[in-house]
C-alpha positions, -999 to +999 in steps of 0.1 A: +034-217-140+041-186-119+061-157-124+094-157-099+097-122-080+121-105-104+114-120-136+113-097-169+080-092-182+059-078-209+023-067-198-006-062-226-036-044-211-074-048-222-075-006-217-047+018-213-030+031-180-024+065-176-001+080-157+005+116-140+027+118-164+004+115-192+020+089-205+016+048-204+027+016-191+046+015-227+071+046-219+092+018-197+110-005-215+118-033-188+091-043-164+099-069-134+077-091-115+075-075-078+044-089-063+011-103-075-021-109-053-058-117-067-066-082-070-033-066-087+003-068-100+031-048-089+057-047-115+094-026-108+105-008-133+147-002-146+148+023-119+129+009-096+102+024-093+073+002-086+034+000-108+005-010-090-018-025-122-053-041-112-058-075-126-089-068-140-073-042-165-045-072-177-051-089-206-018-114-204+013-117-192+043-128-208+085-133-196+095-144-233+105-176-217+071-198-220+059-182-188+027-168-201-006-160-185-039-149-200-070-134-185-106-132-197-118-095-191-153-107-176-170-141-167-186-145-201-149-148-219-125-172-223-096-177-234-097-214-248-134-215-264-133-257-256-132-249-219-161-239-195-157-207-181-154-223-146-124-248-156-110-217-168-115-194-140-101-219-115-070-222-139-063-185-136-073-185-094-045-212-098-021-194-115-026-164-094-024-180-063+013-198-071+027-164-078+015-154-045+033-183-028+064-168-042+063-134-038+051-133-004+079-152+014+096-121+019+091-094+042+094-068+015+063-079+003+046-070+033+048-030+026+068+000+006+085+026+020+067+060+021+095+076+000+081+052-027+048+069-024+038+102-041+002+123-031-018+136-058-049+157-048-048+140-016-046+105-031-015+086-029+006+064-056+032+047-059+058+068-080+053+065-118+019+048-111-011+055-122-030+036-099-041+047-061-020+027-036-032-001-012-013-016+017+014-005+042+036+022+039+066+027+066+088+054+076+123+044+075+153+060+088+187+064+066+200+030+087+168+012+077+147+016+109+114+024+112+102+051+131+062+049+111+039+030+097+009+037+078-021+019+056-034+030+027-069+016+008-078+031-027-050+060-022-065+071+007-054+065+047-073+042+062-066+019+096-043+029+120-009+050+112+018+046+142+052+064+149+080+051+173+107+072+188+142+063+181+143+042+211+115+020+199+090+034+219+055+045+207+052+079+200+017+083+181-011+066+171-041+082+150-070+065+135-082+068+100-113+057+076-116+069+038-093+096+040-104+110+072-098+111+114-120+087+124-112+074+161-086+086+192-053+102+178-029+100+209+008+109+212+030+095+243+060+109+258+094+093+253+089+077+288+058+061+281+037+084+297+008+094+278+009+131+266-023+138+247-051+121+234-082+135+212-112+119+197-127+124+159-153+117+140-156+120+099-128+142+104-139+166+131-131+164+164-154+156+190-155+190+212-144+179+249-119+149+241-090+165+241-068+161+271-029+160+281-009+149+307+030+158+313+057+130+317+047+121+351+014+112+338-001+136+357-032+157+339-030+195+326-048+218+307-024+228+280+000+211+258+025+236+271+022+222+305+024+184+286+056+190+273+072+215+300+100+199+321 
C-alpha cells in the first residue's frame, strides 16, 4: 500500500527534527504526501511549504485511512517479531518503491524552485525544513520559464548549475563539488559566442585560465573588450 502524492498524513519520528525555527515537525498541523524516494520523504505542509525528512529518522507513517507504514530503525529490529528481518526489509523496499512509482510520474517531482529554497550558513533548505536539501533547484521566471538550474547534495552545490537567456540560449555554466568551484565556469554571449571561460580547483582558480572573447568570437584581454559593442 503506497501513499498517493497529496494524501494527508501523520508522521511519528524515532528522534526529533529541529528546525531553524527551533521548533518541530509537530508545530504543523497538516502534513501532505509530496514525494518519497529510498532515502527520504518530502511532505508539503498547509502553506505549502515543503519538509525534506530522511527515512531513517521515520518511525511510521500513517493517512488515518488504513494506509500505514512502519519502519525498523536498524537491521536488528522489526516490526512484526514472527518475521525475519529480511522478509521484512524487502516488505518496506516494497512499500517504498510503490510510492515512488506514484510520485515520480510528474515532472514536478523532478526539482523545486529555488524560491522554495532558503541558505543557512551556506547550506541550503528547503523553507521550514530542517534538513539540508538534495536535488535540482531551477530558476523560474514570473510566466513559469526557466532561465537556471542548479543541483544541490547535502545542502551544498554540487554538479553543474546553468543559466539560459530569455531567448533560450545558454548563458552560463559553472561547475561545482561539495560546496566549492571545482571545474570551468564559462558564460556566452546572447549570440552564442563564447564570452569568458575560467578554470578552478577546490575553489581557487587556476592562475592563467581565464580568457574572453567579444561577440564575434574573436579573443581579448579584458572583459571590457568581451562585452564592448
Amino acid at each position: 500500500m503506497g501513499f498517493e502524492k497529496g494524501s494527508e498524513v501523520s508522521i511519528a519520528l524515532f528522534d526529533p527534527l529541529i528546525f531553524p525555527n527551533g521548533k518541530g515537525l509537530d508545530q504543523f498541523e497538516y502534513l501532505y504526501i509530496h514525494k518519497v524516494t529510498s532515502e527520504m520523504v518530502i511532505v508539503k505542509t498547509e502553506k505549502g511549504n515543503r519538509i525534506q525528512i530522511p527515512i531513517e529518522k521515520i518511525s511510521s507513517i500513517d493517512d488515518g485511512l488504513g494506509g500505514h507504514i512502519e519502519f525498523a530503525r536498524n537491521l536488528e529490529e522489526t516490526l512484526d517479531a514472527t518475521k525475519p528481518v529480511e522478509e521484512k526489509q524487502q516488505e518496506i523496499k516494497e512499500e517504498v518503491k510503490a510510492q515512488e512509482t506514484v510520485v515520480e510520474s510528474t515532472p514536478e517531482a523532478d526539482g523545486v524552485n529555488v524560491e522554495e529554497l532558503e541558505e543557512h550558513e551556506s547550506i541550503w533548505y528547503l523553507k521550514d525544513s530542517g534538513t539540508p536539501y538534495t536535488g535540482k533547484a531551477f530558476d523560474l521566471l514570473e510566466n513559469g520559464k526557466k532561465v537556471g538550474e542548479r543541483t544541490f547534495k547535502d545542502g551544498k552545490p554540487d554538479g553543474i548549475w546553468t543559466t539560459l537567456y530569455e531567448n533560450g540560449q545558454k548563458e552560463g555554466e559553472v561547475n561545482w563539488k561539495d560546496g566549492k568551484l571545482d571545474g570551468l565556469w564559462v558564460i556566452w554571449h546572447e549570440n552564442g559566442q563564447k564570452m569568458f571561460e575560467r578554470n578552478h580547483k577546490d575553489d581557487e582558480e587556476v592562475e592563467g585560465s581565464e580568457k574572453y572573447w567579444n561577440s564575434k568570437g574573436e579573443p581579448v584581454d579584458t572583459y571590457e573588450e568581451s562585452i564592448a559593442e
